[in-house]
C-alpha positions, 0 to 999 in steps of 0.5 A: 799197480806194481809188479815184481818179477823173481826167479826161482830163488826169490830174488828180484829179477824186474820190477815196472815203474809203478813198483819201483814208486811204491816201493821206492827201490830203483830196479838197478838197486833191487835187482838181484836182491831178496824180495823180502828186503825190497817189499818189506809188508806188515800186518797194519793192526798187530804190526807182526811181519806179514807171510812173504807171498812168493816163498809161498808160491814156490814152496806150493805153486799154487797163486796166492793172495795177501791176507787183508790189513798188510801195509807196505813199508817203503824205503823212503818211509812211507806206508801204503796199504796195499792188496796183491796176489802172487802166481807161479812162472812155469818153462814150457815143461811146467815146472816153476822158474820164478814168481810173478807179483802184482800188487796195488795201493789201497790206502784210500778204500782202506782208510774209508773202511776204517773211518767207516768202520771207526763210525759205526763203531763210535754210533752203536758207543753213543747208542748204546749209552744215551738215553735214547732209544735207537732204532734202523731198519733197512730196505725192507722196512724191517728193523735191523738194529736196537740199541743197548736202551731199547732192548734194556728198557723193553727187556727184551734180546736183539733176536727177539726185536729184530724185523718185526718182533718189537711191534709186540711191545706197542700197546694194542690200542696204538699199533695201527696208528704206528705202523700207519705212519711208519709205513707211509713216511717210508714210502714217500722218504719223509721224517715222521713222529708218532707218539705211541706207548710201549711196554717196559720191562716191568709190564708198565705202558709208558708213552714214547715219542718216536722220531723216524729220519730216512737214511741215505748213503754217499751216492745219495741212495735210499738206504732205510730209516733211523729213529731215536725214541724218548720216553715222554710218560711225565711230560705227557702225564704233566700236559694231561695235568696242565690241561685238567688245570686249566679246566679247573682254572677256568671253573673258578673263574667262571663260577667265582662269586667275584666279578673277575676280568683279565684283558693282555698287553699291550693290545688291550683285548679282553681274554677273561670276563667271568659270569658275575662279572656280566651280572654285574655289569648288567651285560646280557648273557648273549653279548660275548666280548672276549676276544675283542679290544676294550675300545670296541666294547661300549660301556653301559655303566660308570664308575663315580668315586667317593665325592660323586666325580665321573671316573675316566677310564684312565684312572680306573684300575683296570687301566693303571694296572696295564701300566704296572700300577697295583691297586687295592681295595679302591671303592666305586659307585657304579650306575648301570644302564638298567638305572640301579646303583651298586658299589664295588671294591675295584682291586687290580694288579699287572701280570709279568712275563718271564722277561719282566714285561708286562703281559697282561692286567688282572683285575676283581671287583666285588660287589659290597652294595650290601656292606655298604648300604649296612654301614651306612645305616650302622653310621646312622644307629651310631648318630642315633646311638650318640644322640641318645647317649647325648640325651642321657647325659643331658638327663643325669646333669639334670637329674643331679642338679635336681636331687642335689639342689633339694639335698643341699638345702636340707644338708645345710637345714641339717648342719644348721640344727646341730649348730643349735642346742639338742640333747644328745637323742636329738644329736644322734637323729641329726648326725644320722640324718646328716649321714643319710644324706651323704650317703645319698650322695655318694649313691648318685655320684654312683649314677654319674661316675657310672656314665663317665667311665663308661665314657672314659672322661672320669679322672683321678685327682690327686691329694694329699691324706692319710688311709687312717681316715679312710679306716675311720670312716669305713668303721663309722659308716658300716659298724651299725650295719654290720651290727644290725645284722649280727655279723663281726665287723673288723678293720685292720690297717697297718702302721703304713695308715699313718703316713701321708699319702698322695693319690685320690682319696675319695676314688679310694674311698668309693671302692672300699664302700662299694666293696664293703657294703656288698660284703655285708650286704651279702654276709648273713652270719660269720663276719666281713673283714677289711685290711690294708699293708704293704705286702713287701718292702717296695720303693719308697717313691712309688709304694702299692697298697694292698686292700682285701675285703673277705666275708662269710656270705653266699659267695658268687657261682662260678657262671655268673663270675665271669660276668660281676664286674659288668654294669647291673650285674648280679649273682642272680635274679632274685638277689635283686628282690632280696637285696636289692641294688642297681648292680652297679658296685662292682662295674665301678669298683673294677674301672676305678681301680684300674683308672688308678692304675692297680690291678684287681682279683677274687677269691671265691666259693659258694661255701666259703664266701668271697675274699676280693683282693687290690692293690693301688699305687700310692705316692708317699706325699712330700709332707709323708711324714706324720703330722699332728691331725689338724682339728676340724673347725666346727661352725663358728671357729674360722682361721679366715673368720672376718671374709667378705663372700658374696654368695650368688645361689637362686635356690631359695632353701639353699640361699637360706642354709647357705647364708647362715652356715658361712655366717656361723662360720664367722664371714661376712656374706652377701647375697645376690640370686642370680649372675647379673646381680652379683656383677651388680653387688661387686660394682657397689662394694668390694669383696674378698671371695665369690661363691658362684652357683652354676644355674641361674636366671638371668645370667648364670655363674660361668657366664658372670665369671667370663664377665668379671675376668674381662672386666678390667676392673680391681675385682676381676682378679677376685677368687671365685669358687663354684658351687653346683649341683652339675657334677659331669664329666668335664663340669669342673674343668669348664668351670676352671677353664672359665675362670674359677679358681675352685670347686666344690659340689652340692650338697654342700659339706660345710667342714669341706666348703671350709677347707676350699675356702683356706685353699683359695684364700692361701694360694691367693696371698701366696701369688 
């Protein structure tokens, strides 16, 4: 160390080498000079000049010390930490002559201090301000420090947690398990981590996760432990939860009606395979496959896809889902070993990883044996279903062709006797007679357009009219009815009637029967009404008219409305017995008018009676306007009088009427009773027009018309019209398709069969 020497002024008298250095003053310069100039010190924090230590001994001879933190300033510049003491130089007799000082450079130990100090202080600065709970304990194994968080989150002082005070804050259930560990990581200077619960300072228990590392000091010594804790409630709470999950995963799996498995990727073993899905596959309980690859699990069914093939394993779903494939819904046959045959619905899809790769493959397999066995016996009621609607079809073509031919022999008889000479009795009998059959007529046509809406191959077939005569003849059909019953009758159509019309009259007409005949059916007293107008001005293309048909009878109650418009629906039970009817009227009503594109309502009450409201669109024709009404041609009064017709019909009635009502009518008719013989009679004379019954012997009329339109022959191009008592769905299309030009079905109006014979007869001179 440096050493000065001075006398009993203070002034510099030696200094050795080593104060020479530190100092940076030669003895030669210093000499003789006050000890302030030369060892120049300072308080090393405050700066301040520090108290000159040999004045001090001089005015106290007593020794003295530096006080700490005193840094010397050289001349040179440098600054040296430094520790020193100074004492008295006493002459024989005592007294002081000087002062001696001795002095060391310290920097290094003071500069380890300080950076010790610096991290001790920026340790309990980090401490105290994470999060985490710190702790350090000593030799002893008690703990000697708790940072800012313990003492904030236990809520209690330092004093209090030191040494052993903070084990009163460890739950009693987890203390000798913690200072078990504790204790035995201490002892042999191993890291340790124990979970324990800890009390807050709200009293609540939370779980800790306490990290211990021992500590050791420069030269490597032992010197205790430090530990940093965290509070893991949540996370432990969270992996409670995470656990009773996948309890409860595996419950469902397991008790999931649907066979279920679940194999990893890529190394293909089997990790899921739930209990239907081992009784499902007639797997006994015993045999566990989990666990093991699905090469080393032997297959005791197959799989068979729709057309009966073998599936490889390759192409199944489980299989192309381990490849990224998903599939949905794919059906199975599957035999098992025990021999019983099941179907499955296979649905399967891959699992991805958090890094995009394919971890595993899902896959469920209902068992739908029951469905399917269910719709293939619904696939076979519904065989049998068309089958029987087949039969009914078949019925009602036959059940028409029956009652029309019968009917037509005795509308035309009918027709005939009002060509004769009757008084006027023998007219009304007649015309009423006339009238009865054609409302028989229309009662059957009833039946048949009943089966072919329901079928949805009815069509509406478009004319030209006037609602005038749709007026006309509701009056004269229902007027005595409603007379007969003592109940007012009023038709009432606007000037709109008068214009010429496009739509299909004679649906319009069927549901203005059907609603009219119900309304007086039903209408004891009071009266039934009818009307007809535009109810606003509308686009002259493309008008809508509304219809209403009200009445003052029984009404309809309101549970039994919902239902009226379905097929043999009526108000109640015994209306059948007092009204009688099939309850087919309104059922056709509804679909007619909404097969013409209009729409439908009621307006009811049990007390009031019934109002029912609809409108249809109906296109103004391009003759709209008003032409003179064309007189009827009675029998005998013919524009194309003079035709030759071949009329081919078996039926001998009809033949007969037939035959003579187109002779009163002016043509020249031949006969021919079945197809081979009409082909015959066309070889042998010419003829102008054919009308061609459908049903005969030998060769029928659709048969025969084929025939003629392939003959090659003057005649093949010859009009043909048909005339037949089948009147389906599709009748009249197939006859046109077989090439007849027109159609007209029995029995026979003859005022109508004349209107299609000018039909034909016009087109064909305007070809």
């Amino acid at each position: 160390g440096g050493q000065v020497t001075t006398d009993v002024s203070g002034c510099i008298t030696r200094m050795n080498p080593a104060a020479e250095k530190l100092t940076a003053w030669p003895i030669n310069d210093a000499r003789g000079k006050p000890l302030n100039e030369v060892f120049h010190i300072v308080n090393a924090q405050t700066r301040e000049p520090a108290a000159d230590p040999v004045r001090h001994v001089l005015e106290t001879g007593r020794v003295v010390g530096l006080a700490n933190h005193t840094s010397l300033l050289a001349r040179n510049g440098m600054e040296y930490q430094i520790a020193d003491s100074a004492a008295p130089i006493r002459s024989s007799s005592g007294d002081t002559i000087g002062v001696v000082l001795v002095f060391s450079d310290v920097t290094s130990k003071y500069e380890a201090s300080e950076r010790l100090a610096e991290s001790e202080k920026r340790f309990r600065t980090l401490a105290d301000t994470g999060q985490a709970l710190i702790w350090t304990s000593g030799l002893d194994k008690l703990c000697d420090y708790f940072n800012l968080s313990w003492l904030n989150f236990t809520g209690q002082t330092l004093e209090h947690e030191l040494g052993n005070g903070w084990v009163e804050g460890v739950h009693p259930e987890d203390l000798d398990n913690c200072l078990k560990t504790y204790v035995g990581a201490f002892d042999r200077r191993e890291p340790f981590s124990i979970i324990y619960r800890l009390r807050r300072h709200d009293g609540e228990y939370r779980w800790i996760q306490d990290d211990g590392t021992p500590r050791f000091d420069s030269r490597g010594e032992f010197i205790g432990y430090i530990g940093h804790c965290l509070d893991i409630t949540e996370h432990q709470l969270a992996g409670k939860e995470l656990g009773d999950a996948k309890a409860m995963l595996d419950a469902a799996f397991e008790q999931n009606p649907f066979p279920m498995a679940l194999v990893t990727v890529p190394d293909s073993i089997l990790r899921i395979a739930n209990k239907a899905c081992k009784e499902f596959l007639a797997i006994e309980e015993e045999l566990n496959y989990l666990g093991k690859p699905l090469l080393e699990i032997p297959q005791t069914w197959q799989e068979y896809d729709l057309d009966g093939r073998p599936v490889p394993i390759a192409e199944l779903p489980l299989a192309k889902a381990m490849t990224g494939v998903v599939t949905r819904n794919e059906l199975y046959r599957i035999e098992r070993k025990d021999g019983e045959t099941r179907w499955e619905l296979v649905s399967g899809a891959p699992i991805y990883g958090r890094d995009g790769q394919i971890i595993a493959a899902f896959i469920t397999f209902p068992d739908i044996t029951d469905r399917v066995l269910a719709e293939k016996a619904l696939l076979e009621a519904k065989g049998q279903a068309e089958a029987a609607n087949k039969a009914k079809s078949e019925f009602l073509a036959n059940m028409s062709h029956e009652i029309r031919t019968p009917l037509n022999g005795v509308l035309g008889m009918l027709q005939l006797m009002g060509t004769t000479t009757l008084d006027d009795e023998q007219k009304e009998y007649v015309l009423t007679a006339i009238k009865s059959s054609k409302r028989l007529t229309r009662l059957l046509a009833d039946v048949l357009d009943l089966s072919r809406i329901e079928a949805g191959k009815l069509f509406i077939q478009e004319s030209d009219f006037e609602l005038n005569n749709l007026k006309e003849s509701v009056t004269d059909i229902y007027s005595l009815a409603a007379k007969e019953k003592g109940i007012q009758f009023q038709v009432a159509f606007d000037s709109f009637a008068q214009q010429k019309l496009r739509g299909d009259e004679a649906r319009l007409r069927q549901v203005l029967f059907n609603l009219v005949g119900n309304a007086i059916k039903f209408t004891n007293k009071g009266h039934v009404r009818v009307e007809s107008f535009q109810p606003r001005p509308q686009n002259t293309n493309i008008p809508r008219v509304l219809f209403t048909v009200s009445d003052t009878g029984i009404g309809i109650p309101d549970e039994i409305l919902k239902n009226i418009f379905e097929p043999f629906s009526q108000a109640e039970g015994s209306y059948t017995r007092r009204f009688q009817g099939a309850g087919l009227g309104l059922s056709i009503v509804r679909k007619l008018v909404a097969l013409m594109g209009g729409e439908l309502c009621i307006d009811n009450s049990e007390a009031d009676g019934t109002t029912i409201y609809f409108s249809v669109p109906l296109k103004l024709s391009a003759m709209h306007q008003k032409q003179s009404e064309q007189p009827t041609h009675p029998i005998g009064n013919l524009s194309n009088a003079g035709l030759r017709i071949l009329f081919a019909e078996d039926e001998e009635v009809s033949l007969l009427s037939g035959k003579r009502m187109l002779e009163k009518s002016g043509y020249a008719v031949t006969t021919a009773v079945d197809g081979q013989e009409a082909l015959q009679r066309l070889s042998e004379q010419e003829f102008d027009l054919i009308l061609m019954d459908i049903q005969m012997p030998v060769l029928d009329g659709v048969e025969a018309t084929k025939r003629i339109r392939t003959s090659g022959t003057s005649y093949a191009g010859i009009p043909i019209i048909a005339m037949t008592a089948y009147a389906m769905t599709g009748d009249k299309e197939k006859f046109l398709a077989a090439g007849m030009n027109d159609y007209i079905s029995k029995p026979v109006d003859m005022t109508d069969l004349r209107t299609v014979i000018d039909r034909v007869v016009a087109r064909r001179s305007t070809e």
